[in-house]
mmCIF file of the N, C-alpha and C atoms, coordinates in Angstrom:
data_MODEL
# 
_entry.id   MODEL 
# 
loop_
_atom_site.group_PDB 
_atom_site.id 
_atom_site.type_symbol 
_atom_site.label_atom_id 
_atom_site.label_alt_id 
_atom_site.label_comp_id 
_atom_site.label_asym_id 
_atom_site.label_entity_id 
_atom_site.label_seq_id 
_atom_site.pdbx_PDB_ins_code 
_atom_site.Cartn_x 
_atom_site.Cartn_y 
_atom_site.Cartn_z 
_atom_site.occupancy 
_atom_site.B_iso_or_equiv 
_atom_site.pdbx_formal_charge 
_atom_site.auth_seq_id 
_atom_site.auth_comp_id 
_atom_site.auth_asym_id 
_atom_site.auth_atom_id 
_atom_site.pdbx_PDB_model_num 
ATOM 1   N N  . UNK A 1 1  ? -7.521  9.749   -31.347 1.00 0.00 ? 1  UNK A N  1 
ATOM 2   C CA . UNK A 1 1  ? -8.856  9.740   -30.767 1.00 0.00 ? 1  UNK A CA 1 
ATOM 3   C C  . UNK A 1 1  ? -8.986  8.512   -29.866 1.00 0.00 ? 1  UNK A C  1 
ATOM 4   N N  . UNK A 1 2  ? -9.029  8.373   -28.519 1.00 0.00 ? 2  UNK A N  1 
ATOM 5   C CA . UNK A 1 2  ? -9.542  7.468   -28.048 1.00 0.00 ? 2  UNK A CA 1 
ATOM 6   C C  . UNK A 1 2  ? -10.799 6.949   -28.327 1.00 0.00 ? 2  UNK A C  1 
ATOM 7   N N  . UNK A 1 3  ? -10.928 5.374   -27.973 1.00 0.00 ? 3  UNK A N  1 
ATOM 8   C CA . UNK A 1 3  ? -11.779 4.991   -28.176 1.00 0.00 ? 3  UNK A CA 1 
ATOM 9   C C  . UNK A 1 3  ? -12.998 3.891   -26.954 1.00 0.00 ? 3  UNK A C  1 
ATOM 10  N N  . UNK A 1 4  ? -14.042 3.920   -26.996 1.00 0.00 ? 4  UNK A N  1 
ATOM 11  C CA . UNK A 1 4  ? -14.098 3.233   -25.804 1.00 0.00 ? 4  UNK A CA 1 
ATOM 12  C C  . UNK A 1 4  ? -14.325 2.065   -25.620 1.00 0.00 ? 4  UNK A C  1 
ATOM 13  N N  . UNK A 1 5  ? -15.102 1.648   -24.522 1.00 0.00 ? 5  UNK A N  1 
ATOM 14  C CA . UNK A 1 5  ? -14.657 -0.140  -24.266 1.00 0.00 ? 5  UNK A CA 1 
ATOM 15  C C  . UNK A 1 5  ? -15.368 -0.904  -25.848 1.00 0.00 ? 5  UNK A C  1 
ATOM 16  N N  . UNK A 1 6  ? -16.528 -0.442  -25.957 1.00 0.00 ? 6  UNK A N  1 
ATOM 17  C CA . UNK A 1 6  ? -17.200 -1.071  -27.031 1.00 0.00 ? 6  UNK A CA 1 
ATOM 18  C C  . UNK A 1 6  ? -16.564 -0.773  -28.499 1.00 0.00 ? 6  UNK A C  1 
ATOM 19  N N  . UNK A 1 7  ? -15.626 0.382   -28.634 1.00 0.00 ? 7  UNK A N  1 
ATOM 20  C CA . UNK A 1 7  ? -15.144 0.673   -29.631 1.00 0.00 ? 7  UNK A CA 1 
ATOM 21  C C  . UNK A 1 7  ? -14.988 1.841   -30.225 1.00 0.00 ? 7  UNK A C  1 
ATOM 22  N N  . UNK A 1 8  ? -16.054 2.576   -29.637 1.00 0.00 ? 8  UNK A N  1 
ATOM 23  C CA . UNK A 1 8  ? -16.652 3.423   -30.326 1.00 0.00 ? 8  UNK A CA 1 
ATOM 24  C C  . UNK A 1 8  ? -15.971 4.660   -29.794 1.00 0.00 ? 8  UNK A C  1 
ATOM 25  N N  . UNK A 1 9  ? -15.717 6.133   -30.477 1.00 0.00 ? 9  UNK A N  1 
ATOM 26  C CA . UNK A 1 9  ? -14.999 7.000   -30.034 1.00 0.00 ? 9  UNK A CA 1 
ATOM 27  C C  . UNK A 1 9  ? -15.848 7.783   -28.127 1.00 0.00 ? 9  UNK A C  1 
ATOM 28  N N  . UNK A 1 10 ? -15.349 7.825   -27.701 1.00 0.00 ? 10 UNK A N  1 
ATOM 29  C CA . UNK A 1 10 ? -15.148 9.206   -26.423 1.00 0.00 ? 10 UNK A CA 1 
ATOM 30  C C  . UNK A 1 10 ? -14.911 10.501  -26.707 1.00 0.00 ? 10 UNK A C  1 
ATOM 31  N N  . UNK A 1 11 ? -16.134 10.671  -26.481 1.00 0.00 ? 11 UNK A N  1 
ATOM 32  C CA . UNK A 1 11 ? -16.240 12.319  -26.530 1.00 0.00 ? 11 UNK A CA 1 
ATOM 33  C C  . UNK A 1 11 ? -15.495 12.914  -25.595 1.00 0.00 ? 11 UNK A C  1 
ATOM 34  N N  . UNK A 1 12 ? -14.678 14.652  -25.414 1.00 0.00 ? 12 UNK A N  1 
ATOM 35  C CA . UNK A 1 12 ? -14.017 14.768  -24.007 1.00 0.00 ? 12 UNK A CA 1 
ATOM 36  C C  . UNK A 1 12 ? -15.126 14.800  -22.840 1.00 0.00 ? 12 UNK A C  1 
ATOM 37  N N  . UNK A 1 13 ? -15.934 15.305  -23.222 1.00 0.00 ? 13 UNK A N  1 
ATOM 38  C CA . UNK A 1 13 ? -17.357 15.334  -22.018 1.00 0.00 ? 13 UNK A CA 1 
ATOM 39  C C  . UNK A 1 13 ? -17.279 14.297  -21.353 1.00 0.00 ? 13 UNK A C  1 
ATOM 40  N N  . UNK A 1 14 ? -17.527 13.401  -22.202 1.00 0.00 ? 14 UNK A N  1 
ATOM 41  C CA . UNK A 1 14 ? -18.260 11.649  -21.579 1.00 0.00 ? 14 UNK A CA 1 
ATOM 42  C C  . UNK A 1 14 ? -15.968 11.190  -20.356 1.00 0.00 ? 14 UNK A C  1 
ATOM 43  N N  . UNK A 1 15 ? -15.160 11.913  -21.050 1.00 0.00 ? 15 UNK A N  1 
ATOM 44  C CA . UNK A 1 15 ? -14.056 11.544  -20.448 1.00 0.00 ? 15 UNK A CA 1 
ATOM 45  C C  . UNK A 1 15 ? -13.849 12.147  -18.714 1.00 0.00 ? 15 UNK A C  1 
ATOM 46  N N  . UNK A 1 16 ? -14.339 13.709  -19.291 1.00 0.00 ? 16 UNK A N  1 
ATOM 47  C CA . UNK A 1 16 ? -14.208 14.170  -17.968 1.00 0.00 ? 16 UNK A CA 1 
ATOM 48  C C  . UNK A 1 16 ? -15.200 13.570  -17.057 1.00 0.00 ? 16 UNK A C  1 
ATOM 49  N N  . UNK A 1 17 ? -16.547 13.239  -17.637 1.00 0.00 ? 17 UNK A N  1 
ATOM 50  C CA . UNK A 1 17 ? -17.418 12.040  -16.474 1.00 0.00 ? 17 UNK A CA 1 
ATOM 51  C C  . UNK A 1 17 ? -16.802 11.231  -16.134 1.00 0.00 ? 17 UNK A C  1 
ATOM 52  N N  . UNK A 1 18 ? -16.444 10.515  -16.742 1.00 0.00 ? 18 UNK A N  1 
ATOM 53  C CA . UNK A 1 18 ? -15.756 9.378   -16.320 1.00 0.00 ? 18 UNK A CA 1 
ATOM 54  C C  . UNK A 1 18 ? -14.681 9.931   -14.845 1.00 0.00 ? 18 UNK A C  1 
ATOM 55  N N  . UNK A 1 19 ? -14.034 10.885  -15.408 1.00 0.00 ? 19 UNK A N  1 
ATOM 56  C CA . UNK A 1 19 ? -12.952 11.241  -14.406 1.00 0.00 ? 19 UNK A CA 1 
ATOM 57  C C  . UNK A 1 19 ? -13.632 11.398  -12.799 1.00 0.00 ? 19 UNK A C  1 
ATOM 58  N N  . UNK A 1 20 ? -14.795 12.663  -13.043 1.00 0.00 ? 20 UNK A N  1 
ATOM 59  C CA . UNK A 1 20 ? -15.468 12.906  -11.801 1.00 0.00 ? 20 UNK A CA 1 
ATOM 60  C C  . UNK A 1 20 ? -15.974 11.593  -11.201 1.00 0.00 ? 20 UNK A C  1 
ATOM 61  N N  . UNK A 1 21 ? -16.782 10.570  -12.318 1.00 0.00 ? 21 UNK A N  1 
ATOM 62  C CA . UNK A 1 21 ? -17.626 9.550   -11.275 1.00 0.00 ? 21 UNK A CA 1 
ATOM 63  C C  . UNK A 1 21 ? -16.364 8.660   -10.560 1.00 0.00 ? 21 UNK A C  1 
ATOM 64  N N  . UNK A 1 22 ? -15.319 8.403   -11.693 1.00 0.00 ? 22 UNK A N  1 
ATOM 65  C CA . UNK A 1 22 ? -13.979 7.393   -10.833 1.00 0.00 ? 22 UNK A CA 1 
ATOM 66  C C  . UNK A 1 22 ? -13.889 8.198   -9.446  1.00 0.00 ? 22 UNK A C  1 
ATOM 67  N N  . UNK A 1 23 ? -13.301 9.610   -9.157  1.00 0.00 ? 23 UNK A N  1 
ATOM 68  C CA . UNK A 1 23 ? -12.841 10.131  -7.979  1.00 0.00 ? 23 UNK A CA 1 
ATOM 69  C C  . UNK A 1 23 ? -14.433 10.107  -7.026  1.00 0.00 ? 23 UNK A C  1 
ATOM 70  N N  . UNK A 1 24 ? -15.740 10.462  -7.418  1.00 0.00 ? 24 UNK A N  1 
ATOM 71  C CA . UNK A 1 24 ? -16.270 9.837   -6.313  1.00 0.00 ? 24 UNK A CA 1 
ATOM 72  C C  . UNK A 1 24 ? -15.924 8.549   -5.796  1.00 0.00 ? 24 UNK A C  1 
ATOM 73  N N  . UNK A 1 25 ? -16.273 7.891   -6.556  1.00 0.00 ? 25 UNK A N  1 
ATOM 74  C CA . UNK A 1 25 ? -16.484 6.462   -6.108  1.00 0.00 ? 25 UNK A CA 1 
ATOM 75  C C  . UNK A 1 25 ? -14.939 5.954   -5.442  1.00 0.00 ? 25 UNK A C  1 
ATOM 76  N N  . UNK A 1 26 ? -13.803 7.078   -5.326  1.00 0.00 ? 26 UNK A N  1 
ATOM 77  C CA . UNK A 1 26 ? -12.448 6.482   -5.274  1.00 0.00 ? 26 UNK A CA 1 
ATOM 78  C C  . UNK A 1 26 ? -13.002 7.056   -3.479  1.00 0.00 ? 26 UNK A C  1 
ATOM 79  N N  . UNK A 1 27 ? -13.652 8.115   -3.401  1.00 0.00 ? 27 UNK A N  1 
ATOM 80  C CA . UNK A 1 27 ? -13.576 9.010   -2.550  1.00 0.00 ? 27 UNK A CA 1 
ATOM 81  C C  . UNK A 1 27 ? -14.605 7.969   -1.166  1.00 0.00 ? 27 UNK A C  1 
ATOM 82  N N  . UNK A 1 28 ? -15.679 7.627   -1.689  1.00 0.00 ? 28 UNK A N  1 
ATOM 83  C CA . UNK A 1 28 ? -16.800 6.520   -0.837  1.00 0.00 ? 28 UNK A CA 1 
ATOM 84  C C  . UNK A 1 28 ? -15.907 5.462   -0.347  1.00 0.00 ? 28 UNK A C  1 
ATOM 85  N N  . UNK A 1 29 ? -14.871 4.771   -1.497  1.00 0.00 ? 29 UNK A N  1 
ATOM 86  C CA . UNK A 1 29 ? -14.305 3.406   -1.149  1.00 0.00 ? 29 UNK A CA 1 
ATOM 87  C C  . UNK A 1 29 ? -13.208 3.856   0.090   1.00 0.00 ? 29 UNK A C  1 
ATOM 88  N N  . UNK A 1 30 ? -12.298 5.050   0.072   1.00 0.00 ? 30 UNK A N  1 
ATOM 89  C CA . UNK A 1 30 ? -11.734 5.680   0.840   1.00 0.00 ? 30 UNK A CA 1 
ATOM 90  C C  . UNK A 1 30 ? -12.208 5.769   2.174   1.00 0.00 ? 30 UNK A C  1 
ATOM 91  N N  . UNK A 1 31 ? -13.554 6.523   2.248   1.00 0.00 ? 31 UNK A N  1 
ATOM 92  C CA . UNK A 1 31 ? -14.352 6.911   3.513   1.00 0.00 ? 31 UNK A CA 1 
ATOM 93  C C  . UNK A 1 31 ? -14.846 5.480   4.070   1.00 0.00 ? 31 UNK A C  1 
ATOM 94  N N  . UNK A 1 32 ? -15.351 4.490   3.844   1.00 0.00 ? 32 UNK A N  1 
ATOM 95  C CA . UNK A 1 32 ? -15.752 3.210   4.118   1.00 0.00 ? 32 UNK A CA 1 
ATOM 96  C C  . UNK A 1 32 ? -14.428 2.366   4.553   1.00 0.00 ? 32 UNK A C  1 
ATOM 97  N N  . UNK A 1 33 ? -13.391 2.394   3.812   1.00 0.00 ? 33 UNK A N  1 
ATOM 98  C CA . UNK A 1 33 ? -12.029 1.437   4.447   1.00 0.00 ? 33 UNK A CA 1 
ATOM 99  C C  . UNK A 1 33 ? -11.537 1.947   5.754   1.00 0.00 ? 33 UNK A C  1 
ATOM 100 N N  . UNK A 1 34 ? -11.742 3.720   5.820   1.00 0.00 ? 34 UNK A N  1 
ATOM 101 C CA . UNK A 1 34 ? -10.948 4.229   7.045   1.00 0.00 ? 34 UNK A CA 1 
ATOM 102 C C  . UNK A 1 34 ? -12.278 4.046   8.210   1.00 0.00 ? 34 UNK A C  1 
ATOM 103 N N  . UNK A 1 35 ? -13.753 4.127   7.906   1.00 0.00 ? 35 UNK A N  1 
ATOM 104 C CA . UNK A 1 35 ? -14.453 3.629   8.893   1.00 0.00 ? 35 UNK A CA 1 
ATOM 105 C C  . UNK A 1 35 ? -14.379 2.131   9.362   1.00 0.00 ? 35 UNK A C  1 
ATOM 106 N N  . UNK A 1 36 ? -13.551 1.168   8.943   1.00 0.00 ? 36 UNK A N  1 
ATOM 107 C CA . UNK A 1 36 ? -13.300 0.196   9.532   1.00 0.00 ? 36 UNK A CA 1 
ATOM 108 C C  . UNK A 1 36 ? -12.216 0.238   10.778  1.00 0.00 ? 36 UNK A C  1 
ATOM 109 N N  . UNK A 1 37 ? -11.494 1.123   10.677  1.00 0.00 ? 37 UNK A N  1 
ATOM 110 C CA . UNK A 1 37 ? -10.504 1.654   11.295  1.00 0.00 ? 37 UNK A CA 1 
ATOM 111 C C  . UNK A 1 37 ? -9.148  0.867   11.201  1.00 0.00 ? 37 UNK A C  1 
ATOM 112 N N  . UNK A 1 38 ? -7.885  0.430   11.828  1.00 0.00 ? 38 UNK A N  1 
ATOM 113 C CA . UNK A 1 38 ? -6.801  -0.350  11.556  1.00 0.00 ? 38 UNK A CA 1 
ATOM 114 C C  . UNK A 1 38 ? -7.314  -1.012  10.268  1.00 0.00 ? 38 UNK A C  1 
ATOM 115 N N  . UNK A 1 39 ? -7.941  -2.193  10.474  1.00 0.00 ? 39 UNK A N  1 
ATOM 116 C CA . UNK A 1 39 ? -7.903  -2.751  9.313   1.00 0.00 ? 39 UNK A CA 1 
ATOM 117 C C  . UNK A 1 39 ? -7.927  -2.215  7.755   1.00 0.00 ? 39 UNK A C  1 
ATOM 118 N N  . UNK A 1 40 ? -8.908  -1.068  8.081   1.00 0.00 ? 40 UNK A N  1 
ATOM 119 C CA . UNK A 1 40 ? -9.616  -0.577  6.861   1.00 0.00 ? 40 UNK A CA 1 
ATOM 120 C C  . UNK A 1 40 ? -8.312  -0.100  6.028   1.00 0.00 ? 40 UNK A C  1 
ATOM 121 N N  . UNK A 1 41 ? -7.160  0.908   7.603   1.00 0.00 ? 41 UNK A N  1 
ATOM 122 C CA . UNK A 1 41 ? -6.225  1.882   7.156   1.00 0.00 ? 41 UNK A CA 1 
ATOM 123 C C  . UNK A 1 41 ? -5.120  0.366   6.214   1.00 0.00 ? 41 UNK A C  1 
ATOM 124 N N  . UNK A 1 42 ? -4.968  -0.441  7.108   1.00 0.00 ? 42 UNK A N  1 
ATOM 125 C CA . UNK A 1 42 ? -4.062  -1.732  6.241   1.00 0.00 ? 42 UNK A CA 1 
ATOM 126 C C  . UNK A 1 42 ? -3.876  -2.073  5.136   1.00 0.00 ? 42 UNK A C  1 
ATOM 127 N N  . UNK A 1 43 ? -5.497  -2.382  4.898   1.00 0.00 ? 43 UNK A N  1 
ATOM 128 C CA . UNK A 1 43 ? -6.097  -2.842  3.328   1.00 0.00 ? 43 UNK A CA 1 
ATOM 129 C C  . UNK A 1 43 ? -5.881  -1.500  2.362   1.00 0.00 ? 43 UNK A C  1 
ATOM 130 N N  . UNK A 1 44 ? -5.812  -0.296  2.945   1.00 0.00 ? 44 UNK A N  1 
ATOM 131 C CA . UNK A 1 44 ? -5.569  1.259   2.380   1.00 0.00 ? 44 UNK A CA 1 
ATOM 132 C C  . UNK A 1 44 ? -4.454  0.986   1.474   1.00 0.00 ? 44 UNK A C  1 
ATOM 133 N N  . UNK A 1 45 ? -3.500  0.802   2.448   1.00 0.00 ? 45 UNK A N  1 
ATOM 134 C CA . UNK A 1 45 ? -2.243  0.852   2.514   1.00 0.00 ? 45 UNK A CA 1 
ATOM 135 C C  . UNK A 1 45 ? -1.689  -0.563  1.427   1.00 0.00 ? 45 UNK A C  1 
ATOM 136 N N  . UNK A 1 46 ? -2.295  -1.563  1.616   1.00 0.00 ? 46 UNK A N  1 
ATOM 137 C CA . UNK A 1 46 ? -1.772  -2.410  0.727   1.00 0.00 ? 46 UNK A CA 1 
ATOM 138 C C  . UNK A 1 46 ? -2.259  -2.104  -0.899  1.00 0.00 ? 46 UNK A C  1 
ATOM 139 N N  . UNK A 1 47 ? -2.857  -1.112  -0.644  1.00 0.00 ? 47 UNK A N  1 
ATOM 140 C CA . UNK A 1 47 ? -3.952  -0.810  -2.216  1.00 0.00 ? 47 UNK A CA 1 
ATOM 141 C C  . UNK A 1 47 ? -2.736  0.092   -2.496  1.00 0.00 ? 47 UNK A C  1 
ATOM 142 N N  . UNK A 1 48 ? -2.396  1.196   -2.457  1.00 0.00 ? 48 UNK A N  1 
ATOM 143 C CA . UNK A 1 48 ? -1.608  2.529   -2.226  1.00 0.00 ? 48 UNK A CA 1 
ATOM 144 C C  . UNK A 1 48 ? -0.093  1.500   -3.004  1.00 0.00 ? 48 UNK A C  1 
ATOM 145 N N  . UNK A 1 49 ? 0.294   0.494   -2.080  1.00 0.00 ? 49 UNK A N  1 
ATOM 146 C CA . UNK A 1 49 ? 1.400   0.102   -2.551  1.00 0.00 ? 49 UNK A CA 1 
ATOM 147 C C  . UNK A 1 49 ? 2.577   -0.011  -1.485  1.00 0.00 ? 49 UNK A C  1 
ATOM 148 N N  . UNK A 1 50 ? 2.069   1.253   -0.439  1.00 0.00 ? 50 UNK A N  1 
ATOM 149 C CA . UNK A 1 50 ? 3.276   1.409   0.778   1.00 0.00 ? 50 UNK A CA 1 
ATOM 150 C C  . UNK A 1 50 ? 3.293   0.175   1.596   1.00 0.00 ? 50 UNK A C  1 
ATOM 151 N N  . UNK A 1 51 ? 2.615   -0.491  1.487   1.00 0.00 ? 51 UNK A N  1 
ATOM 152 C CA . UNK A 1 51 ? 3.224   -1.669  2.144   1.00 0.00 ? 51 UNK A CA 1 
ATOM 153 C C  . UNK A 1 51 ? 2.616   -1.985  3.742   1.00 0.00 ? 51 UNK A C  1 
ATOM 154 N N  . UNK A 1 52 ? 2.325   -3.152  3.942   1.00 0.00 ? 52 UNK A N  1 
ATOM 155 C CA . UNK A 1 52 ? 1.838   -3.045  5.675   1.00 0.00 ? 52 UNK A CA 1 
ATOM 156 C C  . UNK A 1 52 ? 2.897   -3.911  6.324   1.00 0.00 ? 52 UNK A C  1 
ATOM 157 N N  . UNK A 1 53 ? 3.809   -4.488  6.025   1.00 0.00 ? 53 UNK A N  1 
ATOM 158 C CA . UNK A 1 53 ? 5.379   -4.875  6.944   1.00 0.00 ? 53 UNK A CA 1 
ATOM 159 C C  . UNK A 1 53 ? 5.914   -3.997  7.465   1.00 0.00 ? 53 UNK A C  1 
ATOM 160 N N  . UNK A 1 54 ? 6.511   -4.513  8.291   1.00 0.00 ? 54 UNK A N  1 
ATOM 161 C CA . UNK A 1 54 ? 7.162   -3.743  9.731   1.00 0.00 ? 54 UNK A CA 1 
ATOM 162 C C  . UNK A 1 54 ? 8.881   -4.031  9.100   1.00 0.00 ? 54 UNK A C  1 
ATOM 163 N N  . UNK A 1 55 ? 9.366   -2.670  9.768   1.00 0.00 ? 55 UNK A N  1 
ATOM 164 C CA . UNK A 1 55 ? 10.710  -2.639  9.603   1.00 0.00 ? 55 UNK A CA 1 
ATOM 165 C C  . UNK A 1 55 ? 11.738  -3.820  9.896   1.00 0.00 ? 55 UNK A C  1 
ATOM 166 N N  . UNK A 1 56 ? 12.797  -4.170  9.319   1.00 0.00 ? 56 UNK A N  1 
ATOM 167 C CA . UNK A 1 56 ? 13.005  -5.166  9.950   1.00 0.00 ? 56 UNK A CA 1 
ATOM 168 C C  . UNK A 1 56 ? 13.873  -5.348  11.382  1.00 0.00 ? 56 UNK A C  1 
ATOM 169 N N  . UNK A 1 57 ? 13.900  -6.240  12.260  1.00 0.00 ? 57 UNK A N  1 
ATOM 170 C CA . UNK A 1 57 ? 14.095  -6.154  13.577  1.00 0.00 ? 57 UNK A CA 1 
ATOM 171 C C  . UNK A 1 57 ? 15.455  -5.796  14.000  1.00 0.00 ? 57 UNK A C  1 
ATOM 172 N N  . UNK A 1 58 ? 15.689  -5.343  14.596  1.00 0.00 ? 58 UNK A N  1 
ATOM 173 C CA . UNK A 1 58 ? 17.369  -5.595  14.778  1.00 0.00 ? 58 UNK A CA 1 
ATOM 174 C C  . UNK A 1 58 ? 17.916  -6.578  15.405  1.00 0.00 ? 58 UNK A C  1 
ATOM 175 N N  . UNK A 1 59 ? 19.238  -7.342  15.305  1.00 0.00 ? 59 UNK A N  1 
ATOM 176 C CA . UNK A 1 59 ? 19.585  -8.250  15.392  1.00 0.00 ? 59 UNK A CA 1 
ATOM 177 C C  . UNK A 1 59 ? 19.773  -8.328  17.141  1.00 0.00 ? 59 UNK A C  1 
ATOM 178 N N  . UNK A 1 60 ? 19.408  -9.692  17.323  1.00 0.00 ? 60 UNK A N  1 
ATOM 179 C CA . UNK A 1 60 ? 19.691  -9.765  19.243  1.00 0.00 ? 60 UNK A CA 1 
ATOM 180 C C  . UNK A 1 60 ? 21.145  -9.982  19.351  1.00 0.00 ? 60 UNK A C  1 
ATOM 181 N N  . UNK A 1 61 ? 22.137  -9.083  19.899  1.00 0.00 ? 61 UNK A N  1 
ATOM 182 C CA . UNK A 1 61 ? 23.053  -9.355  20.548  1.00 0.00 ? 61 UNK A CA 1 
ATOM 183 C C  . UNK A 1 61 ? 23.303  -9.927  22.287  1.00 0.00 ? 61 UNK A C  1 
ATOM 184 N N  . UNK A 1 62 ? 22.104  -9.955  22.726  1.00 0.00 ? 62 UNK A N  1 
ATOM 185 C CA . UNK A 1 62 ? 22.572  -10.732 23.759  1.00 0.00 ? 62 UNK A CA 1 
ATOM 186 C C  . UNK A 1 62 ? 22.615  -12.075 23.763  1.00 0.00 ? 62 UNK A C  1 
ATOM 187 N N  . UNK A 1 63 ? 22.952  -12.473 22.700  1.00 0.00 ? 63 UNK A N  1 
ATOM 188 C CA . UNK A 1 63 ? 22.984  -14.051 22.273  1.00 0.00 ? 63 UNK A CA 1 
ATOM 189 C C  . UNK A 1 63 ? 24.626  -14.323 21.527  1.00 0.00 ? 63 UNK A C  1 
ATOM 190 N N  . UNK A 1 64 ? 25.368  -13.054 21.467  1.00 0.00 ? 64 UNK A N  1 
ATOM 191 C CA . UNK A 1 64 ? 26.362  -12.539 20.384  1.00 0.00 ? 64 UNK A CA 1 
ATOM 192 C C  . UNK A 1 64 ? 27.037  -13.872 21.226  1.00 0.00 ? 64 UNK A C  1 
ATOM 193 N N  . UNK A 1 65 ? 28.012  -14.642 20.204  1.00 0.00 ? 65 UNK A N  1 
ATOM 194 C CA . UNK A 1 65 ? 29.182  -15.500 20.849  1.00 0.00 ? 65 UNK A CA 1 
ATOM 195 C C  . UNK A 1 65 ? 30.246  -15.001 20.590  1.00 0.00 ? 65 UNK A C  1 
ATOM 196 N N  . UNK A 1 66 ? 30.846  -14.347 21.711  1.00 0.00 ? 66 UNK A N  1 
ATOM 197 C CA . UNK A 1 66 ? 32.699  -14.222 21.940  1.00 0.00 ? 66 UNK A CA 1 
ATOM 198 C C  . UNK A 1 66 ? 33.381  -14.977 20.757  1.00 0.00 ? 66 UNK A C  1 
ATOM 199 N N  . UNK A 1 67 ? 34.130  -14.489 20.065  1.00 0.00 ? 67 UNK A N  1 
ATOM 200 C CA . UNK A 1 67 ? 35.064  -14.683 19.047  1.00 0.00 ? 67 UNK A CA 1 
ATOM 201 C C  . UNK A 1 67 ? 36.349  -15.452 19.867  1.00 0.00 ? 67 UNK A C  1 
ATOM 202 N N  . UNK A 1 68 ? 36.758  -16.414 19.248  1.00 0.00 ? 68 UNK A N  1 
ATOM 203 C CA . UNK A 1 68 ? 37.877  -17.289 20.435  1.00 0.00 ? 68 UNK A CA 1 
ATOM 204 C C  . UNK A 1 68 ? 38.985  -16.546 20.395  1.00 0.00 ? 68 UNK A C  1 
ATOM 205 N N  . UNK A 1 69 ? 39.530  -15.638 19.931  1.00 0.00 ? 69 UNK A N  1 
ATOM 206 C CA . UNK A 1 69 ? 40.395  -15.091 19.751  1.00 0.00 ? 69 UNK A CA 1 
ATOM 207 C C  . UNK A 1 69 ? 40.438  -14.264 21.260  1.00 0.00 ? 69 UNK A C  1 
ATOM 208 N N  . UNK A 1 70 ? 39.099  -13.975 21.650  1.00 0.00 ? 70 UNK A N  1 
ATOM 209 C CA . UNK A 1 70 ? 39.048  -12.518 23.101  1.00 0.00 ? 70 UNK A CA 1 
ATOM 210 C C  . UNK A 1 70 ? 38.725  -13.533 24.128  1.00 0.00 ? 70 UNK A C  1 
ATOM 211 N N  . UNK A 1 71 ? 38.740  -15.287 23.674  1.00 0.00 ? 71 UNK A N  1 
ATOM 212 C CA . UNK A 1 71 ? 38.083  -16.129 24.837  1.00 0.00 ? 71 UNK A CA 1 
ATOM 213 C C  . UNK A 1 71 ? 39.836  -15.961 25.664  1.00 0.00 ? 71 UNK A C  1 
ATOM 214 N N  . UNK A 1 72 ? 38.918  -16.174 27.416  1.00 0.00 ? 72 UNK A N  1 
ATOM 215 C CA . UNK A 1 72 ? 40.263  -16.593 27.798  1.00 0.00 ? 72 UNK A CA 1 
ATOM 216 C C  . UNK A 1 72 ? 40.299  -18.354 28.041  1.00 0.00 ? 72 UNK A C  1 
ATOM 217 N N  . UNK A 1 73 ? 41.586  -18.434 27.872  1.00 0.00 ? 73 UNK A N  1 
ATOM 218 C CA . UNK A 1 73 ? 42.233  -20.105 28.561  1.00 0.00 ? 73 UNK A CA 1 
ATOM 219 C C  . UNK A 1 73 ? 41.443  -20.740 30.063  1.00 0.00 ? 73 UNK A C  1 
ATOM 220 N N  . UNK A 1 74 ? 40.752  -21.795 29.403  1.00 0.00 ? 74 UNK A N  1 
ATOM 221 C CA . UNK A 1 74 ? 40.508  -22.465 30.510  1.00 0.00 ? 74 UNK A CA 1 
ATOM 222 C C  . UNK A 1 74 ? 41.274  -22.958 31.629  1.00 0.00 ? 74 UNK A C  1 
# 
């Protein structure tokens, strides 16, 4: 039997409320973050877990240094 915050048992009724009022209120906090727009979607996203970092870069090779082995003789 679950029990609730104060101790006392949870009826399934009072559980499935619970369920419906959480998914409103999941559903308002949802609609309000994406009306911020970018930001809102960010803060979404860091809630969610997926992450708001960017892939990482690829390495600059036009900086690559010739291996002395392919240098030629001065």
């Amino acid at each position: 039997m679950r029990r609730s915050g104060t101790g006392g048992p949870v009826k399934g009724d009072a559980i499935e409320d619970l369920i419906v009022i959480s998914g409103v209120m999941v559903d308002h906090a949802l609609q309000n973050d994406l009306a911020l727009g970018a930001a809102g979607r960010r803060i979404l996203r860091a809630i969610e877990g997926t992450g708001t970092r960017r892939p990482p870069a690829r390495p600059h090779t036009h900086h690559a240094v010739e291996p002395l082995w392919n240098a030629t003789p001065a």
